[in-house]
N, C-alpha and C positions, 0 to 999 in steps of 0.2 A: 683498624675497625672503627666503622662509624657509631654514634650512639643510638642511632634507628637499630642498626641491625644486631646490637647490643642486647638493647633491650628485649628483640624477639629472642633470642638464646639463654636470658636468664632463667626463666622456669625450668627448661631441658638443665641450664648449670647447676641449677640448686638441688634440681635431681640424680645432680651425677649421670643424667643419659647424653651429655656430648661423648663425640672421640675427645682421643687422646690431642693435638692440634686445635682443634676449636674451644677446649676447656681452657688452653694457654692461652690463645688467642682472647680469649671474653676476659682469662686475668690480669694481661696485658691492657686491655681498656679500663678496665676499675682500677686499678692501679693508678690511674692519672685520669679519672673522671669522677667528682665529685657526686654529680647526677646519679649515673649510673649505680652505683655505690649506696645511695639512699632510694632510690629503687629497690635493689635486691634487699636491702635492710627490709623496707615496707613487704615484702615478698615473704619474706623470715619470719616478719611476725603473723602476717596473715593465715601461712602456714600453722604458727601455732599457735592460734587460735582455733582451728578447724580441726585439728586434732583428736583434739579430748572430744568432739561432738559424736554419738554411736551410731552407726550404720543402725538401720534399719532396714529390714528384708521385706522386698516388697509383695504382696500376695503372687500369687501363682498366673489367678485370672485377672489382673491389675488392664492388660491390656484391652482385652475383649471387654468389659464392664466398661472400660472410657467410649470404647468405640460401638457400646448399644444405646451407649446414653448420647451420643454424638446426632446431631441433625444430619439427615441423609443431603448429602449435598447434588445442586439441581446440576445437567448434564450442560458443557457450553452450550450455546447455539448449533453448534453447524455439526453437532453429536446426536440433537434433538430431530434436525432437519434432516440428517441424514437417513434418520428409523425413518418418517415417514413420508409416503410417495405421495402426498397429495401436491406437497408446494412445487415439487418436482414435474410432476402430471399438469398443475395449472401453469406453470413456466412454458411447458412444451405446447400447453395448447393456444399459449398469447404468443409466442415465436408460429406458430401454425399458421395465427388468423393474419398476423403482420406479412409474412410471407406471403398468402394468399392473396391478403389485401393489396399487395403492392404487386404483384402479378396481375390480380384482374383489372386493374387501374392501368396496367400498359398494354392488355390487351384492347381497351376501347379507345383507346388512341389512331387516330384513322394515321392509316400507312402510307408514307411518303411516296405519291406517285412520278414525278419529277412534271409533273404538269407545269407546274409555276414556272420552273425552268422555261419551259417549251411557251409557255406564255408571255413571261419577261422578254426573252429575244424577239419574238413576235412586234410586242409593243417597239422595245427599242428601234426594229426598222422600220417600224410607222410613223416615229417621232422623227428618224431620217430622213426620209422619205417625204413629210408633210411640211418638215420645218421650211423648208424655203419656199412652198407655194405661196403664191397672195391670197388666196381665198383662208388659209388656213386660220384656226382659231389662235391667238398669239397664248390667248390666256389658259383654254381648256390645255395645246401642248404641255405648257408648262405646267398646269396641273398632273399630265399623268408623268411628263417624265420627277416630279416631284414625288409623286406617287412611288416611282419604279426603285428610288433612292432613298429610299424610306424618309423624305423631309416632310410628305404632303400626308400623313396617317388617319386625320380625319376630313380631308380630303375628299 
């Protein structure tokens, strides 16, 4: 036996409440532990000294009298918040406007007709098309096909 677990088993030894095995076994350690040994001495006397001192019985309403004089203690937080529905109610109605808000915001988003599509290839065989005339503009070309490829933006 070690002297940690010694030491938890003295008060039980001193009181004679081990078994029969575990009261040999803590004799067995004070037997060849110094330590231990003036532990249980200081155990011995403490004991008697606490002896001689008189119980005294304590009143009847001892406990109820601590506990009127006692400050009423305040409810956590989320005991307080949960009695009442207002934080609850204003929660719901900032999720409401959020929600709404972010709906009507993709409602007025104009709807993708695929026009550009049909516009872009348009362009593109114009730019085909014209690139090899002589009359053609060298520079406006190149501006829209710049345009088409998103390099020419304020173009």
């Amino acid at each position: 036996m070690h002297c940690a677990r010694a030491r938890e088993k003295l008060t039980e030894y001193q009181f004679g409440l081990l078994e029969v095995a575990e009261a040999a076994e803590v004799e067995r350690h004070l037997a060849s532990c110094e330590q231990c040994r003036s532990e249980l001495a200081a155990l011995r006397r403490l004991d008697e000294l606490i002896r001689p001192v008189e119980q005294v019985e304590a009143p009847a309403n001892l406990w109820s009298d601590v506990h009127a004089r006692m400050r009423p203690r305040r409810a956590p937080f989320w005991q307080r918040w949960r009695g009442s529905p207002k934080p609850a109610l204003a929660m719901a109605a900032a999720m409401l406007l959020a929600v709404g808000g972010i709906w009507l915001g993709l409602q007025r988003q104009p709807a993708a007709t695929g026009w550009g599509t049909l516009e872009s290839s348009y362009q593109e065989q114009q730019i085909v098309s014209q690139w090899s005339q002589p009359l053609a503009d060298d520079a406006a070309m190149g501006a829209l096909y710049a345009s088409l490829n998103g390099m020419g933006e304020d173009i």
